[in-house]
N, C-alpha and C positions, 0 to 999 in steps of 0.2 A: 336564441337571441332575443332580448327586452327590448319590446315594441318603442320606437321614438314617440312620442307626441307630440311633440315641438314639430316631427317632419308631418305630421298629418296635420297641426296646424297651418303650415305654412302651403302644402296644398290646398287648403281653403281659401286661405286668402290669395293665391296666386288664383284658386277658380272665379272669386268676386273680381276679381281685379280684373280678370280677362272678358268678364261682362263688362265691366266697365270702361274698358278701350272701346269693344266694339259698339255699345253707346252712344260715348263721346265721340265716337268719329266722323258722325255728320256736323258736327260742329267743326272739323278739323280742315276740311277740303278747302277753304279760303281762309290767306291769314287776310288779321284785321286785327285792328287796335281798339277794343272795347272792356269793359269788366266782366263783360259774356262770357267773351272770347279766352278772358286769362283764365276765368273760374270752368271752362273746360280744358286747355289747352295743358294747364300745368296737373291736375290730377291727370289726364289722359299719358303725359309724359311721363310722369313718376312711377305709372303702372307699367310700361314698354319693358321691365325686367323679367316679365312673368314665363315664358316662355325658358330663359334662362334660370330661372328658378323652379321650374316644373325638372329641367334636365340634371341641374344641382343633387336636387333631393332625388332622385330615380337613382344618380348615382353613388348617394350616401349610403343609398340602405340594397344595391349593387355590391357596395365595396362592406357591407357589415355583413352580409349574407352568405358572402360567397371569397372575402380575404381569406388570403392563406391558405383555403384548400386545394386540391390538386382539380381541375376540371374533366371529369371524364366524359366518354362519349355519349353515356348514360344520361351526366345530367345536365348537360348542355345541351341535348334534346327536350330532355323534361322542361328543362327553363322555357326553348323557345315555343314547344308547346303552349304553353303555362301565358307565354306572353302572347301569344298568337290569341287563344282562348279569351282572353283580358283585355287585349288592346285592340288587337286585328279584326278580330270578328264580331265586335260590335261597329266600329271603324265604319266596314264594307255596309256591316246592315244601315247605318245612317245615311249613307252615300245614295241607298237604294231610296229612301226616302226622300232624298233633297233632290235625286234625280225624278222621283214621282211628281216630289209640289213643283218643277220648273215643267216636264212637262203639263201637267193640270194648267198654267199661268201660259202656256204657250209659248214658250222657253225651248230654245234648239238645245240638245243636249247632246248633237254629233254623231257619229257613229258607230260602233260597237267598238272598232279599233277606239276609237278618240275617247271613249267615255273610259275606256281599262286606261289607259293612259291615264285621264285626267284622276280617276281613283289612285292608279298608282304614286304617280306625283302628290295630290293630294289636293288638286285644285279644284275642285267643286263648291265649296266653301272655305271661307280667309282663315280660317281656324286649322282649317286641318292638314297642315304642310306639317305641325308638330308631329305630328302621329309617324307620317314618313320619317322625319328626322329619331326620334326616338328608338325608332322602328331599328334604323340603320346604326343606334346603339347598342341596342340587347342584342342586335345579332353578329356582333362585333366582341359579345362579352368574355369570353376569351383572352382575345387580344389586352385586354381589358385590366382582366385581372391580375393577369401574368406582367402587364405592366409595374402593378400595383405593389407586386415583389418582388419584381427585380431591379428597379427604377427607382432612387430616391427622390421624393420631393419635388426638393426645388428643379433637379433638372426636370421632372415628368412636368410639372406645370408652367415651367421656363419654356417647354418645346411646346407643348400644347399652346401656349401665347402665338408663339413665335407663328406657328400655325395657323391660329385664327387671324392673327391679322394680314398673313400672306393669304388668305382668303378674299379679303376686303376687294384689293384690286384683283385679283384674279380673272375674273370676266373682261375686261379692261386690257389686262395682257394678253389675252389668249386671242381676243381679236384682233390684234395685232398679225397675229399668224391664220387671221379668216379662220378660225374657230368658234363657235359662240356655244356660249356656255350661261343662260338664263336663269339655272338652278342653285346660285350659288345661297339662297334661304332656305334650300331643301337641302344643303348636301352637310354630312353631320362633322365633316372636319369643319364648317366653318362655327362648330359650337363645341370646340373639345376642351377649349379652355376650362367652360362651365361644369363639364363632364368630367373632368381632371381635379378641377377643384372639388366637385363631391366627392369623387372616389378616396382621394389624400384626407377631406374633411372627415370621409369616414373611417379610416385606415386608424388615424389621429384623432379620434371624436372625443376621449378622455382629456385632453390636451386641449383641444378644441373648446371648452364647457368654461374654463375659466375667463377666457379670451373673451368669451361672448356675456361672460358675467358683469363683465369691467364697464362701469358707467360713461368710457373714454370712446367706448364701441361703440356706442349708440352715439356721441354727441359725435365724433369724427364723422361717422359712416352717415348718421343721418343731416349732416350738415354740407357734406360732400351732394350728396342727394338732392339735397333741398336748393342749391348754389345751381347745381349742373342745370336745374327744370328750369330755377331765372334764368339764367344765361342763354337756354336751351329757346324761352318764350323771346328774348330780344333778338332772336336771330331769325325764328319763325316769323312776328311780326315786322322785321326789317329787310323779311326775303334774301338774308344773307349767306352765301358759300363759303365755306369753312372746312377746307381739304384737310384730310388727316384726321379724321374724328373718332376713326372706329376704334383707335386704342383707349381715347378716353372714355366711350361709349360700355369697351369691356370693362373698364374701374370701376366706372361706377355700376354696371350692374350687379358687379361683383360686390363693391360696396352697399348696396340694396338687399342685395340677397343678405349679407350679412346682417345687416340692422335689422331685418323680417326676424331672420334666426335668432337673434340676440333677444327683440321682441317675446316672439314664441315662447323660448327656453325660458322665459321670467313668468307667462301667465299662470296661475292661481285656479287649482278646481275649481267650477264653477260654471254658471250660466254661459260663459266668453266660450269656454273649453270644451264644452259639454255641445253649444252649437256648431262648433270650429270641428269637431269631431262627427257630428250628423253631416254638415256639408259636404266635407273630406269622403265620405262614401256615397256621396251622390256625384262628385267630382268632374269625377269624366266622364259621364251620362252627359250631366249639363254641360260639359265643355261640346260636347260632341251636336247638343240638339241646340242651344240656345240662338244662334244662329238662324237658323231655320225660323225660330217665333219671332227672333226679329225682321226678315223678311216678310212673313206675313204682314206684323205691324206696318213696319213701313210702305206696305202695298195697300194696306187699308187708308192709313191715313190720308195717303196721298191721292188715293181715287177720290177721298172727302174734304181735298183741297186743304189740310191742314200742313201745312210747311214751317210754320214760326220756332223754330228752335225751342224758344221757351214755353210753349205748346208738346213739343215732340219727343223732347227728351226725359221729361217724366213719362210721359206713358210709357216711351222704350224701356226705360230704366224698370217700369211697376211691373211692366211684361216679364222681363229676360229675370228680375230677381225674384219671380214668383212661377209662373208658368214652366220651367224645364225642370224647378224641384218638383213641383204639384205631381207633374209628368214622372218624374224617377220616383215617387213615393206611389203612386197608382200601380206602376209596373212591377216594382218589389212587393209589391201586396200580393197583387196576383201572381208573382212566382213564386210567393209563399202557400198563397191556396192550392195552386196545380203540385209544389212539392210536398203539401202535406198527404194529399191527393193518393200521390203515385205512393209514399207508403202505407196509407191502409189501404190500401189494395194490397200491398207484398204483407 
């Protein structure tokens, strides 16, 4: 199968992007009516798709990998292997880390029972509820694929909708019946929309290329985008409740995702492609650690009385977009020396 590059761009940019929520979101905690306040509020918005764009593209190259073969036991193990290997057990190793620096900071971190838990959910840091959620995709892939061939289209991603948005309230009902149910951001029906649409984007990817070629794709897609973030800032600033939003919430990320792809699929070898591709392989490293540096920073700062937004968010920003690459290109170096290592030795 010929490697996407358009999907390894768009992991790049879905990695920046996801620095740059968590960033902007000490800016976010109180609305206010300022030019501060928009010049975080609306990039911080327009980025909230990333998380449905990491599930997207996982499932494009899901459904290019693995259509139309028959799944056997063989390599449904190998796969979860493979993902286990990839995703999991770095995963766990970061958890052990971020569980280090809270204890070092004097951080209750619960106990034995509480802490597997909180890894297994994924709540140790804001980032990493993805990991579970994805997690609870590949190992569903099966189901998955067999969908993929026996299910056309529109009903597979008619029901997946229909799905995600009886998700929405889901918590809400179930307490009705004195059930609570708190995990509905971890639980991966509530993102199969996203996962339905890759798997079909890539089933259809030939089909797909023109669609995204068409200049009508980017003005629709990124105007839908651009509409929802004002709309999105007049209700933030005016503290307004607006029942019923998750459906338009799924168009347009879907509409995002698409104008990213559309985007992508048009860049030009070069300097853009060539760094969108180094990033892409530091990816999930920095998704996994960046976090953690911003923790430090914002404990620095704050012991040295720096609070001013416009003081804090450059530094967070020089931190998180520099420090967890610096950090992945250190640690590749040296599992390059210890692997060159072990073969002269053999």
């Amino acid at each position: 199968m010929e490697r996407k590059r358009e999907l390894d761009y768009m992991n790049a940019a879905a990695c920046l992007l996801v620095i740059l929520i968590h960033v902007l979101s000490t800016g976010i905690v109180k609305p206010g009516k300022s030019i501060l306040k928009a010049v975080i509020y609306l990039p911080w918005k327009f980025s909230a798709f990333v998380v449905p764009l990491f599930i997207y593209t996982a499932a494009v190259k899901v459904a290019q990998r693995y259509g139309g073969q028959k799944i056997t036991g063989k390599i449904y193990l190998n796969y979860c292997l493979n993902r286990i290997k990839k995703i999991y057990i770095p995963y766990v190793l970061w958890c052990a880390v971020y569980c280090a620096y809270r204890l070092h900071e004097g951080q209750a971190v619960g106990t034995i029972g509480e802490l597997f838990w909180d890894v297994l959910i994924g709540k140790l840091s804001s980032q990493f509820y993805f990991v579970v959620i994805i997690m609870q995709f590949y190992l569903t892939m099966p189901l998955w694929v067999r969908m993929l061939e026996r299910v056309p289209a529109i009903l597979g991603i008619g029901v997946s909708l229909f799905v995600s948005l009886c998700m929405a309230p889901a918590p809400t009902f179930l307490s009705y019946y004195n059930i609570a149910f708190p995990y509905k951001d971890r639980f991966f029906l509530t993102y199969c929309i996203y996962w339905a649409a890759g798997l079909y984007a890539g089933k259809y990817y030939d089909r797909l290329i023109p669609v995204l070629r068409e200049r009508r794709t980017l003005l629709y897609s990124g105007t839908a985008a651009a509409v929802h973030c004002v709309l999105s800032y007049v209700i933030y600033i005016n503290e307004f409740y607006v029942p019923g939003l998750s459906g338009v919430e799924i168009v347009v990320d879907l509409l995002s995702i698409l104008l990213l792809h559309a985007v992508c699929l048009g860049l030009r070898p070069g300097f853009v492609t060539t760094t969108l591709q180094k990033i892409c392989g530091a990816s999930f490293s920095v998704y996994l650690s960046h976090c953690l540096f911003l923790m430090m920073t914002e404990s620095y700062l704050y012991s040295h009385g720096v609070t001013r937004l416009s003081w804090t968010l450059p530094v967070r920003a020089a931190v998180c977009y520099t420090v967890p690459f610096l950090l992945y290109w250190v640690l590749s170096k040296l599992r390059g020396v210890f692997r060159q290592r072990r073969i002269s030795k053999t």
